[in-house]
mmCIF file of the N, C-alpha and C atoms, coordinates in Angstrom:
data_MODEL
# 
_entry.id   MODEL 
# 
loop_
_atom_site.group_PDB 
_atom_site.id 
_atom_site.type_symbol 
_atom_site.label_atom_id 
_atom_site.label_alt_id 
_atom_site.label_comp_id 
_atom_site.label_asym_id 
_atom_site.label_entity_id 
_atom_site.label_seq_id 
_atom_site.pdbx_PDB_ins_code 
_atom_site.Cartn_x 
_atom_site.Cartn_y 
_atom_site.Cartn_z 
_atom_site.occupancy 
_atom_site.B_iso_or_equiv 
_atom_site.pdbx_formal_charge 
_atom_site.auth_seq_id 
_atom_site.auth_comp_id 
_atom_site.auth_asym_id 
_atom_site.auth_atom_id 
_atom_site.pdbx_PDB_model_num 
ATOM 1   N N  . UNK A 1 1  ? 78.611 105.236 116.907 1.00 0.00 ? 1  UNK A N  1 
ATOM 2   C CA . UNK A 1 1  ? 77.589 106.199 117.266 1.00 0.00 ? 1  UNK A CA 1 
ATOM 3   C C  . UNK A 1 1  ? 76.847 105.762 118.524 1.00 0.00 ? 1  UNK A C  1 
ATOM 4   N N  . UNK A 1 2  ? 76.829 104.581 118.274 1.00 0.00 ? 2  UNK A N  1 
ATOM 5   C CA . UNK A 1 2  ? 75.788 103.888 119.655 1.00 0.00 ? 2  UNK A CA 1 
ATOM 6   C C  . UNK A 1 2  ? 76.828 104.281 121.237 1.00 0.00 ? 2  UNK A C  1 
ATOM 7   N N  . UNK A 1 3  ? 78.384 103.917 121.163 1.00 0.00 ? 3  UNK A N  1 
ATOM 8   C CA . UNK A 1 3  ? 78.790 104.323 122.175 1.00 0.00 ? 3  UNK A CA 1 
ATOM 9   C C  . UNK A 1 3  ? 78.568 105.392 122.451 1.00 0.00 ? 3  UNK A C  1 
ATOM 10  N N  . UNK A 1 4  ? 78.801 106.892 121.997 1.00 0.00 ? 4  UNK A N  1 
ATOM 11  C CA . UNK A 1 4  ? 78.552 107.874 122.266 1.00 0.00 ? 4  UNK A CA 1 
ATOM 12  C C  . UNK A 1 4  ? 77.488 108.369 122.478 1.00 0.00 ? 4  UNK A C  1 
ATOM 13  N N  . UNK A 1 5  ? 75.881 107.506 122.434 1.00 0.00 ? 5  UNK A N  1 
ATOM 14  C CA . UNK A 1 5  ? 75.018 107.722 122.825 1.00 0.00 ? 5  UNK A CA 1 
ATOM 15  C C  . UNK A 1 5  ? 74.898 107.180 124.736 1.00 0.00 ? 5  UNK A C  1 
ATOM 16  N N  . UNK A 1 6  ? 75.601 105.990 124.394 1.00 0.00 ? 6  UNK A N  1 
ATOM 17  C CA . UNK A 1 6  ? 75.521 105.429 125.875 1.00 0.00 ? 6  UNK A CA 1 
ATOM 18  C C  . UNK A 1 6  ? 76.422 106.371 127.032 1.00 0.00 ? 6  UNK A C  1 
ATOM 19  N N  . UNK A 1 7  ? 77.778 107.090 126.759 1.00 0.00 ? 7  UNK A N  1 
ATOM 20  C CA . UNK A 1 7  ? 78.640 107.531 127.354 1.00 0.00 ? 7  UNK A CA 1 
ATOM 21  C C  . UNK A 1 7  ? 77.357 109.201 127.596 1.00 0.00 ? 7  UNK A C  1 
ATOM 22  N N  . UNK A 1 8  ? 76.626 109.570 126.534 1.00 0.00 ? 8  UNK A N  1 
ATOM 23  C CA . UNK A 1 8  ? 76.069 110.432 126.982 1.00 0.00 ? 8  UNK A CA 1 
ATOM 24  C C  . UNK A 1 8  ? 74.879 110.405 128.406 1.00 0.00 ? 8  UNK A C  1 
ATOM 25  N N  . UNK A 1 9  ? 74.350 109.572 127.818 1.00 0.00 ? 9  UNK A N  1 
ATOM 26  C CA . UNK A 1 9  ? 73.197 108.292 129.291 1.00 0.00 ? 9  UNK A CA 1 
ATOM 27  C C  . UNK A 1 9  ? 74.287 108.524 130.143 1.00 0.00 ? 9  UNK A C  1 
ATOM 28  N N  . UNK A 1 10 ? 75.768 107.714 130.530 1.00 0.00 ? 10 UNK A N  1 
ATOM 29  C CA . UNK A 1 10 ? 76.275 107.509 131.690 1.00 0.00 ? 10 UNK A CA 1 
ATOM 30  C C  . UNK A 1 10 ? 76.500 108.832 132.675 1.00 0.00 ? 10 UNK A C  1 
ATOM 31  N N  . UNK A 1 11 ? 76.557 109.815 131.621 1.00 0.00 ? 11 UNK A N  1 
ATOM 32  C CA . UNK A 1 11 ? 77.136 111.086 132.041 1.00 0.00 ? 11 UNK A CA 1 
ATOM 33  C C  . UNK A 1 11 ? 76.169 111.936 132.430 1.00 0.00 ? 11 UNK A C  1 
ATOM 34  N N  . UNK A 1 12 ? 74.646 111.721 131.860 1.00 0.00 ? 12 UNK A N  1 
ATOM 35  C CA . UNK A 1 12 ? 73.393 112.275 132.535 1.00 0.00 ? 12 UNK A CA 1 
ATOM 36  C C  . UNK A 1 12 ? 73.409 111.787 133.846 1.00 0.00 ? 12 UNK A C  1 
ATOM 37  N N  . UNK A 1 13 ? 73.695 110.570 134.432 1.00 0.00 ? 13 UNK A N  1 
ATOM 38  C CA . UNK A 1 13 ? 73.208 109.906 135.670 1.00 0.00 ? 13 UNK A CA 1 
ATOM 39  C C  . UNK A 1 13 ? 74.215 110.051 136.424 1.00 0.00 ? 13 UNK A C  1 
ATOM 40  N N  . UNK A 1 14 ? 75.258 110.114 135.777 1.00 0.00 ? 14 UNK A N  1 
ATOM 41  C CA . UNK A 1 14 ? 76.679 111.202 136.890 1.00 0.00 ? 14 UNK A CA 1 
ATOM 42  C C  . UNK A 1 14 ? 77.657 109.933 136.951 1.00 0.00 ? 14 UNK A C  1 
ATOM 43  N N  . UNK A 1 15 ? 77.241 108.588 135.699 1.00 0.00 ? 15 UNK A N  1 
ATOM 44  C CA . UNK A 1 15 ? 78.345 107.680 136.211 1.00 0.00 ? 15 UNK A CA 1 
ATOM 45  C C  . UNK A 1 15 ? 79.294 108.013 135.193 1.00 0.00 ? 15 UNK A C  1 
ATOM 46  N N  . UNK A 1 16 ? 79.477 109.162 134.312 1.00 0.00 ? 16 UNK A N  1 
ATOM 47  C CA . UNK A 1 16 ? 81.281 109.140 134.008 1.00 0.00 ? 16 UNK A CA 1 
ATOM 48  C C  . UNK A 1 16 ? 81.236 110.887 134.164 1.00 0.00 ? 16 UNK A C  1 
ATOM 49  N N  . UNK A 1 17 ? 82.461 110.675 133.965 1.00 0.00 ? 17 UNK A N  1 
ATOM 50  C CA . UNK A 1 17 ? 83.115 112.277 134.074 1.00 0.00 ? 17 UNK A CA 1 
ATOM 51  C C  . UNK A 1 17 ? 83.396 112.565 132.536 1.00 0.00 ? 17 UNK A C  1 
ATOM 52  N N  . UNK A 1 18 ? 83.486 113.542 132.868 1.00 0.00 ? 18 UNK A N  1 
ATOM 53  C CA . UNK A 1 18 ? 83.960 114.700 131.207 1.00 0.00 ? 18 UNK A CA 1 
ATOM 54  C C  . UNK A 1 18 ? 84.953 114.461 131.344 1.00 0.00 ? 18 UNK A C  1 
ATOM 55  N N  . UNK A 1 19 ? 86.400 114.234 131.982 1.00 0.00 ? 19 UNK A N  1 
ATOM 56  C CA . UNK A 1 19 ? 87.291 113.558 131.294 1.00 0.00 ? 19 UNK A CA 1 
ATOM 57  C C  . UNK A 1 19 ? 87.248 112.579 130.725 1.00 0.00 ? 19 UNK A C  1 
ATOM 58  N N  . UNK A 1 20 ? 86.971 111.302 131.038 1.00 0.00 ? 20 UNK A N  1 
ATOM 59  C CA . UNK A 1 20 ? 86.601 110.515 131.041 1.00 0.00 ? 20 UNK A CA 1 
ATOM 60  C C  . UNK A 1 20 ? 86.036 110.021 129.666 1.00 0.00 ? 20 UNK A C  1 
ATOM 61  N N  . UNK A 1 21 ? 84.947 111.279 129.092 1.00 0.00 ? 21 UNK A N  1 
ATOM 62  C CA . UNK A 1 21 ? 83.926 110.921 128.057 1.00 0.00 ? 21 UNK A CA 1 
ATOM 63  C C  . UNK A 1 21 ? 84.944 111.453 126.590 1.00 0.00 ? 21 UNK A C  1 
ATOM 64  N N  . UNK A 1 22 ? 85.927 112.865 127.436 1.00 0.00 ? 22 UNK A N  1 
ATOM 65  C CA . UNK A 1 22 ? 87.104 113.223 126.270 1.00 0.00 ? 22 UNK A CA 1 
ATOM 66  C C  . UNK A 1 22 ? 88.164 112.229 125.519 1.00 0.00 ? 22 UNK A C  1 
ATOM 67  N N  . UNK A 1 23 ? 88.185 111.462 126.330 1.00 0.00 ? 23 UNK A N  1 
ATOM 68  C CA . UNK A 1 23 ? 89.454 110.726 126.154 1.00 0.00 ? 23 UNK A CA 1 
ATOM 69  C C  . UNK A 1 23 ? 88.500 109.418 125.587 1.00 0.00 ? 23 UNK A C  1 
ATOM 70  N N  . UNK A 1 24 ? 87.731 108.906 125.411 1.00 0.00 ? 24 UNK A N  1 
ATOM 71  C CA . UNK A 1 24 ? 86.962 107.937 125.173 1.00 0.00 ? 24 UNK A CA 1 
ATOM 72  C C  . UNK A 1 24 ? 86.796 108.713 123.176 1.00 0.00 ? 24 UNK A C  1 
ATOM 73  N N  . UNK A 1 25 ? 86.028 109.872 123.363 1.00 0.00 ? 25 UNK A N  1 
ATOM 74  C CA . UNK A 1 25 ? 85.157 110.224 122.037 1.00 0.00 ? 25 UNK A CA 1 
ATOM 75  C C  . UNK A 1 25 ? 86.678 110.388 121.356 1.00 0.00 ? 25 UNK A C  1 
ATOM 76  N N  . UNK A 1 26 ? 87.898 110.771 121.914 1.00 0.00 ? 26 UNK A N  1 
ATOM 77  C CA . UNK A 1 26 ? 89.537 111.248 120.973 1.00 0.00 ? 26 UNK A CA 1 
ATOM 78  C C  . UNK A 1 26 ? 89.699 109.563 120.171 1.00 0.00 ? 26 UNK A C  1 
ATOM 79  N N  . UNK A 1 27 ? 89.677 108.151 121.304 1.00 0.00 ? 27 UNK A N  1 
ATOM 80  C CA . UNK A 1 27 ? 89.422 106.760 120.540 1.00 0.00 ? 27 UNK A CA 1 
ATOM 81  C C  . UNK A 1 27 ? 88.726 106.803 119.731 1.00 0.00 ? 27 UNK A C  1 
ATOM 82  N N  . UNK A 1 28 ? 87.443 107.288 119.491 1.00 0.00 ? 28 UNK A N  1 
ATOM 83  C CA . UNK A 1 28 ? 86.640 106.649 118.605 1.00 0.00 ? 28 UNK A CA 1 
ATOM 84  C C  . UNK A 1 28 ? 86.680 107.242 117.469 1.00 0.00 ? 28 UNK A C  1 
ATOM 85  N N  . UNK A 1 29 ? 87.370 108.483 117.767 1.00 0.00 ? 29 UNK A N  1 
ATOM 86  C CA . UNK A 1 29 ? 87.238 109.296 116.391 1.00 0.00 ? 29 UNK A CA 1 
ATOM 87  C C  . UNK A 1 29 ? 88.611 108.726 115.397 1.00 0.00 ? 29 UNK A C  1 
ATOM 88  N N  . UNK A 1 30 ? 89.750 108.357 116.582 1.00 0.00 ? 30 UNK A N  1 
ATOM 89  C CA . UNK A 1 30 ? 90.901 107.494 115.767 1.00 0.00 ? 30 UNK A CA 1 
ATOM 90  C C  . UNK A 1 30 ? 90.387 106.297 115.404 1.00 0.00 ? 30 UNK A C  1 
ATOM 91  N N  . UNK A 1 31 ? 89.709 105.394 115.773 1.00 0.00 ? 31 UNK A N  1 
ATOM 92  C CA . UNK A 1 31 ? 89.180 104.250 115.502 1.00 0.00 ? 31 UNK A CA 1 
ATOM 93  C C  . UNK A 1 31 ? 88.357 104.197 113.937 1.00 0.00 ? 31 UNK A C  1 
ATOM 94  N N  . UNK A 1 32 ? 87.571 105.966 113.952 1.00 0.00 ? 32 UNK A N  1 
ATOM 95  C CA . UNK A 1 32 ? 86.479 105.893 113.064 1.00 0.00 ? 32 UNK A CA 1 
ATOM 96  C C  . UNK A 1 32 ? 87.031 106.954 111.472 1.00 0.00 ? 32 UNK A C  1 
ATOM 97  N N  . UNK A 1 33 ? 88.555 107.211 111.645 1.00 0.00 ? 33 UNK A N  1 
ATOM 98  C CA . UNK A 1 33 ? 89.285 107.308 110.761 1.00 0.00 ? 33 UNK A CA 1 
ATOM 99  C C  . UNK A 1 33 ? 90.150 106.450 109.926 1.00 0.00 ? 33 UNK A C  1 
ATOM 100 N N  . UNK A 1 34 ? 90.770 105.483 110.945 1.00 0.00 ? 34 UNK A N  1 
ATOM 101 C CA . UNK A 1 34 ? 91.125 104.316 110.851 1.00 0.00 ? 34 UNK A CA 1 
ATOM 102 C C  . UNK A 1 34 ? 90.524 103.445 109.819 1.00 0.00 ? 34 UNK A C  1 
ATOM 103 N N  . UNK A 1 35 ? 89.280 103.463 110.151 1.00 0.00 ? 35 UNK A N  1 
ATOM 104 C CA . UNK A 1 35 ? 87.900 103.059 109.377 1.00 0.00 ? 35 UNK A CA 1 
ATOM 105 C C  . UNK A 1 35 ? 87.878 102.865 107.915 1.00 0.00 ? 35 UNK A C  1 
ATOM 106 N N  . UNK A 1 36 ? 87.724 104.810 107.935 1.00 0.00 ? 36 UNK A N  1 
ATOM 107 C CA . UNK A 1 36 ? 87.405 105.381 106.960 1.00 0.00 ? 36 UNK A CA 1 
ATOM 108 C C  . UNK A 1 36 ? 88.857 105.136 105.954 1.00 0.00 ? 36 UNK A C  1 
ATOM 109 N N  . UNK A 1 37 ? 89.726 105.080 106.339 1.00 0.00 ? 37 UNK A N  1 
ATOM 110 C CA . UNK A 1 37 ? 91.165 105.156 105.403 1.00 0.00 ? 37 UNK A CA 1 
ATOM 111 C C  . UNK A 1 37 ? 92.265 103.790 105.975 1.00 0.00 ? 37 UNK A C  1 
ATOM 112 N N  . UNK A 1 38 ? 92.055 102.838 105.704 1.00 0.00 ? 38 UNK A N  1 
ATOM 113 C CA . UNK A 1 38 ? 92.762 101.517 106.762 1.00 0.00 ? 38 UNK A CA 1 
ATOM 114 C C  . UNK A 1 38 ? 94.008 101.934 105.935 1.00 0.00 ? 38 UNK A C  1 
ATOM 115 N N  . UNK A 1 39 ? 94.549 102.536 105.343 1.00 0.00 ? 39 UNK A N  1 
ATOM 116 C CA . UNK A 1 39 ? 96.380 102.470 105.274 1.00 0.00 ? 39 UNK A CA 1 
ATOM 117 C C  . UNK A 1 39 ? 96.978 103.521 106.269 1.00 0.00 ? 39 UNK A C  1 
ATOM 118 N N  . UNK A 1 40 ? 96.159 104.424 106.476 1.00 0.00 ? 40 UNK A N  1 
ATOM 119 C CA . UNK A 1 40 ? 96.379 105.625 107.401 1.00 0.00 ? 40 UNK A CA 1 
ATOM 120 C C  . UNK A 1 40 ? 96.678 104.820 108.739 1.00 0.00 ? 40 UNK A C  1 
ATOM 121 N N  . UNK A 1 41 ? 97.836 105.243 109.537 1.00 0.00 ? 41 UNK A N  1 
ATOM 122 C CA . UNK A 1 41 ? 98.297 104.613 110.586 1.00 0.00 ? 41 UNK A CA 1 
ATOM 123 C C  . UNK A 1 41 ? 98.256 105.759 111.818 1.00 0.00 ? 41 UNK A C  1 
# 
């Protein structure tokens, strides 16, 4: 959660792009399934 607060900050001040923030939040959401179910591959 904390990254996606910071990627939002970076993206107010114009240091990332909306691609950039897409392809980042698609990781975390695999990361934060991963998580949630560790046999799920």
């Amino acid at each position: 959660r904390c990254w996606r607060v910071l990627m939002i900050k970076l993206w107010n001040h114009g240091l990332l792009n909306g691609r950039t923030m897409n392809i980042c939040n698609k990781h975390l959401e695999v990361l934060e399934s991963q998580r949630a179910d560790p046999k799920q591959s």
